[in-house]
C-alpha positions as CSV (number, residue, x, y, z in Angstrom):
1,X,20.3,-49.6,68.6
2,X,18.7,-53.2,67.9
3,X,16.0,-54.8,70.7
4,X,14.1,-57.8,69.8
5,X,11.2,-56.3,71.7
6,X,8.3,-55.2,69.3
7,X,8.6,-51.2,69.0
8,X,6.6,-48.6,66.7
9,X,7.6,-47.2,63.7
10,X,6.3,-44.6,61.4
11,X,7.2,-43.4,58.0
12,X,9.7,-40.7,57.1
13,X,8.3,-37.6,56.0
14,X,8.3,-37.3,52.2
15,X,7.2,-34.8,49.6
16,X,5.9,-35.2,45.8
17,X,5.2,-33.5,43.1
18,X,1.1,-33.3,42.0
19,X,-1.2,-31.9,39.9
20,X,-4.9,-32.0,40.0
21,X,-7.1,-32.6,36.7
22,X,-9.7,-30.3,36.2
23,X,-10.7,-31.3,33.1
24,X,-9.4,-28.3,31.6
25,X,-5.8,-27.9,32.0
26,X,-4.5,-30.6,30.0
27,X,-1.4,-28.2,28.6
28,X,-0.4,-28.1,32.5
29,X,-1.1,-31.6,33.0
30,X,0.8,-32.6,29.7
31,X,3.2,-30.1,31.1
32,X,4.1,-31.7,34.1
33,X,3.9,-35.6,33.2
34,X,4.6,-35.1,29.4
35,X,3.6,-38.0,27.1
36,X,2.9,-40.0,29.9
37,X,-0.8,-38.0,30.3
38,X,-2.8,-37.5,27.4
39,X,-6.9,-36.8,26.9
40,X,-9.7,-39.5,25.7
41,X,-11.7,-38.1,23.2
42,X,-15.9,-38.3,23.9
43,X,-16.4,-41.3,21.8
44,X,-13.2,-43.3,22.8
45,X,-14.6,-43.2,26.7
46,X,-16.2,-46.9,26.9
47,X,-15.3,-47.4,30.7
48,X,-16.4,-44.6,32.4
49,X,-17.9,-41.7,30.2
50,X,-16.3,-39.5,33.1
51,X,-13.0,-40.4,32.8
52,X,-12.0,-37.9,30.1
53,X,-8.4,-38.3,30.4
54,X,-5.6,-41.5,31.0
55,X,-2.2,-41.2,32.6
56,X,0.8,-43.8,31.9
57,X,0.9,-45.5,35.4
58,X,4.3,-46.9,36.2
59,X,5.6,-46.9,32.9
60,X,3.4,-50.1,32.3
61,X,-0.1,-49.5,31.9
62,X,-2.4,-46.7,31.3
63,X,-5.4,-46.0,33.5
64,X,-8.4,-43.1,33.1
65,X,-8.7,-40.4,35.5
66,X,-11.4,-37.6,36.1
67,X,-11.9,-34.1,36.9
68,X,-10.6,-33.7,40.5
69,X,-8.2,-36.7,40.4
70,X,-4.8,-36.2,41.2
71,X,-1.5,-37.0,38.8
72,X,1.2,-37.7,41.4
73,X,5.3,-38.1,40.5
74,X,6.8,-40.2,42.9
75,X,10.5,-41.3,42.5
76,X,10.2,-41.2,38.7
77,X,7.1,-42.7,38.0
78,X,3.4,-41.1,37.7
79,X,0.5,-42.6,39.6
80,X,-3.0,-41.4,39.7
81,X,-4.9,-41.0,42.8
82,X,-8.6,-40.4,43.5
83,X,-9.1,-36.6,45.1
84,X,-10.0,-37.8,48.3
85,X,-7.6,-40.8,48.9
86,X,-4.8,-38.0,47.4
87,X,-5.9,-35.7,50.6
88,X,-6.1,-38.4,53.0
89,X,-2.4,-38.8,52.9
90,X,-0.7,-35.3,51.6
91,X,-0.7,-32.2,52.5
92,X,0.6,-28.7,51.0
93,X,4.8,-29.1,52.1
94,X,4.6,-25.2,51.9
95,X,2.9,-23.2,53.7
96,X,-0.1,-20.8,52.3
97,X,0.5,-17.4,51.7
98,X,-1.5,-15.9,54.9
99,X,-4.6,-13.4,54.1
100,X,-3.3,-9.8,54.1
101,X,-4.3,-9.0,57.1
102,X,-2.3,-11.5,59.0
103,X,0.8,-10.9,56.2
104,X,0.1,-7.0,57.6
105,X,0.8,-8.3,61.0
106,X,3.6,-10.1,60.4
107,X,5.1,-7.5,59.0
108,X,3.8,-4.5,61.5
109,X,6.1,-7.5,63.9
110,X,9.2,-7.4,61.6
111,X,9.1,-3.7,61.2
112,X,9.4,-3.4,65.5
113,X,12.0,-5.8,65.5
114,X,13.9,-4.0,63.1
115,X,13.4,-1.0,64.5
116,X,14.7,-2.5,68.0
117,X,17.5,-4.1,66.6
118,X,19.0,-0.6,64.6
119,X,18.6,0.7,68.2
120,X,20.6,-1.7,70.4
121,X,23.2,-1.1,66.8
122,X,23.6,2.6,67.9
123,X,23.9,1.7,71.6
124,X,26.6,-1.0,71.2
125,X,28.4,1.3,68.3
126,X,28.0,4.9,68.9
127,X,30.5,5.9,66.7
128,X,28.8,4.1,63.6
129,X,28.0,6.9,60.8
130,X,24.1,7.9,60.3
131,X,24.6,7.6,56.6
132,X,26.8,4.1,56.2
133,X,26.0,1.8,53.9
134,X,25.2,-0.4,56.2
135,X,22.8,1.7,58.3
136,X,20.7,2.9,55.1
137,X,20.3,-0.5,53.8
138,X,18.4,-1.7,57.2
139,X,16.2,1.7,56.7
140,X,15.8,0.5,53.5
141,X,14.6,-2.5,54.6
142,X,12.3,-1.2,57.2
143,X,10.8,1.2,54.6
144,X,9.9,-1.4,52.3
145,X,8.3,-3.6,54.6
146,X,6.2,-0.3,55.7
147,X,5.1,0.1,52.2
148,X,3.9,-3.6,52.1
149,X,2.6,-3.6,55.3
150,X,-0.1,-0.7,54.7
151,X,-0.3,-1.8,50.6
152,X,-3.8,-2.1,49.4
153,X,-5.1,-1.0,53.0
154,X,-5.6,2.4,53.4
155,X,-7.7,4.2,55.7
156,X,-9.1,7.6,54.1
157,X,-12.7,8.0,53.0
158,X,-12.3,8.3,49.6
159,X,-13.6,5.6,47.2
160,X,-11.3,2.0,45.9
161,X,-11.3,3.8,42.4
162,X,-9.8,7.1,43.4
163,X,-6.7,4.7,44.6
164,X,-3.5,3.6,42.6
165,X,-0.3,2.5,43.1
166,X,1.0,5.8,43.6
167,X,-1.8,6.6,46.7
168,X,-4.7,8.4,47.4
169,X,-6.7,10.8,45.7
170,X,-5.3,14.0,44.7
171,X,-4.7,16.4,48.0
172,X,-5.6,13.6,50.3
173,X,-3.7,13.9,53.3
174,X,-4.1,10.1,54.6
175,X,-0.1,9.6,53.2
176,X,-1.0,6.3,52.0
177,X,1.6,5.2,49.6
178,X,3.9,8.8,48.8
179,X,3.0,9.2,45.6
180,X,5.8,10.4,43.2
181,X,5.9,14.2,42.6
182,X,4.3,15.6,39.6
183,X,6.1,16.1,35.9
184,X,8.2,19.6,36.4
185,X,8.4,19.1,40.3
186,X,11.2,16.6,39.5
187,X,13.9,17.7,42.1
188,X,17.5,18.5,39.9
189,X,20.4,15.9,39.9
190,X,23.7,17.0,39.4
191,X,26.4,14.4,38.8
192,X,28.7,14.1,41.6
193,X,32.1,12.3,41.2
194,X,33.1,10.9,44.5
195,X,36.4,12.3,46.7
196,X,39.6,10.0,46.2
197,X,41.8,10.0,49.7
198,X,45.3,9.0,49.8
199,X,45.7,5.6,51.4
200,X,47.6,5.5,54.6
201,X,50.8,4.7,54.8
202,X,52.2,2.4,57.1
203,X,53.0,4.0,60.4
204,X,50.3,6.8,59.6
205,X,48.6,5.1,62.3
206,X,45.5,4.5,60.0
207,X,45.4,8.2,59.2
208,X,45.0,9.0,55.2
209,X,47.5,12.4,54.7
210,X,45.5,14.1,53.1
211,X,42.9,15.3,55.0
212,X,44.4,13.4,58.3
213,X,40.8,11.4,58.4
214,X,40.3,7.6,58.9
215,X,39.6,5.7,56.1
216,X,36.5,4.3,58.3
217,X,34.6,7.7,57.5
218,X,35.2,7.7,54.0
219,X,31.5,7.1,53.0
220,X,30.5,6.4,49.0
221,X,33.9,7.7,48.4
222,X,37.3,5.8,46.9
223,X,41.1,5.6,48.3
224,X,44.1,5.0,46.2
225,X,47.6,4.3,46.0
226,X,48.6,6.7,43.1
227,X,49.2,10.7,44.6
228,X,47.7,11.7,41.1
229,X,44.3,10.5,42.0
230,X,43.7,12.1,44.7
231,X,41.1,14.7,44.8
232,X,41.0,15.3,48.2
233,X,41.4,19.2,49.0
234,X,42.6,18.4,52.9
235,X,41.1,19.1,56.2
236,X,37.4,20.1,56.1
C-alpha cells in the first residue's frame, strides 16, 4: 500500500555476529575475524597507548580498538564499535540461560504438564499398553526432567562435599539423585531373544495364527512372513 502522506517507519530486526576484546583473548578474536584482527605490540601504540589491538574495518582500512570494544560482522565486513555505543543498539538475540532456581521451576511446570498430558492419553485410549514404546518414552522424559529439576539442589543436612553425582551421603535417606547400586549388587541380565509371530494373513481379520493375538500387542517383539521363524509357542 503507497500514500503520499508522511508515515513512520522503523528498522527491521536484524542480528550479528560479535565479539568483545578483553585484551586477552586474541586466539578468539583472531578466531572469529581471522587476519582481519591482529594485536599492536607496546612500542608500535603511538595513537593511543590503550589501543592494544587493530581490526581490518571494511576491508579498507585498519583502526585500533581497546579492552571492552566490540569486533562486530555485519554482512561480510568487520567493524569495530565502542562497548557502550555496541550496547546502545544490540542486544543478546538469545535468551540467557535462567538461574537454577527459575530453570528448577520451569521444569517442576513441564514435569505437571507432562504428567497431565499422559493422563488425558489413558483416558482418550484406554486400551493403550502400560509398557508401549510410546508410553515409556514420555516416562522417560518425565524422569529426566525430575532428575534435572532437583540436580545440584538437595535438601538433607549433610555437607556440599559429602555430595556427588550419584547422591547423598552413604545411608542418607533424602533420595536425592538414586545412586547406582554398589559393585556385586549388580542385578543379573540374561539375554533374551524376542518372540517372532506369524503375520496375519489376509482375511485373518488382523489376527496373527499363532497365538490368535493382534499384532498391536506385540510389544519389543518381531513378525514375519516365513513359518520357519516363528518362535511363537501359541496361546498364553
Amino acid at each position: 500500500m503507497t500514500t503520499d502522506q508522511p508515515a513512520r517507519y522503523r528498522r527491521t530486526p536484524a542480528e550479528i555476529e560479535a565479539v568483545q576484546w578483553t585484551g586477552t583473548n586474541a586466539d578468539a578474536l583472531r578466531a572469529f575475524a581471522g587476519s582481519d584482527f591482529d594485536t599492536i605490540d607496546p612500542e608500535d601504540r603511538i595513537e593511543d597507548p590503550d589501543q592494544d589491538a587493530q581490526l581490518l574495518v571494511e576491508a579498507s582500512h585498519w583502526v585500533g580498538i581497546k579492552p571492552t570494544d566490540w569486533v562486530v560482522k555485519y554482512e561480510g565486513y568487520f567493524v569495530a564499535k565502542a562497548d557502550a555505543t555496541f550496547r546502545a543498539v544490540w542486544e543478546p538475540a538469545v535468551s540467557p540461560v535462567p538461574p537454577p532456581t527459575d530453570r528448577a521451576a520451569v521444569l517442576t511446570e513441564a514435569i505437571a504438564a507432562l504428567d497431565k498430558g499422559l493422563e488425558r492419553f489413558f483416558k482418550d485410549w484406554p486400551e493403550e499398553p502400560k509398557n508401549s514404546p510410546w508410553v515409556l518414552g514420555w516416562k522417560d522424559a518425565t524422569t529426566e526432567l525430575r532428575r534435572m529439576a532437583t540436580a545440584g539442589r538437595c535438601v538433607c543436612d549433610h555437607p556440599a562435599d559429602e555430595h556427588s553425582v550419584y547422591g547423598c551421603a552413604d545411608g542418607c535417606g533424602c533420595e536425592w539423585m538414586p545412586k547406582p547400586p554398589a559393585v556385586g549388587e549388580q542385578p543379573e541380565t540374561q539375554e533374551t531373544t524376542a518372540t517372532v509371530h506369524a503375520i496375519p494373513l489376509p482375511g485373518s481379520n488382523g489376527i496373527s495364527s499363532c497365538c490368535g493375538r493382534p499384532p498391536c500387542e506385540f510389544v519389543g517383539e518381531r513378525v514375519t512372513r516365513d513359518p520357519d521363524e516363528v518362535t511363537c509357542r501359541g496361546p498364553e
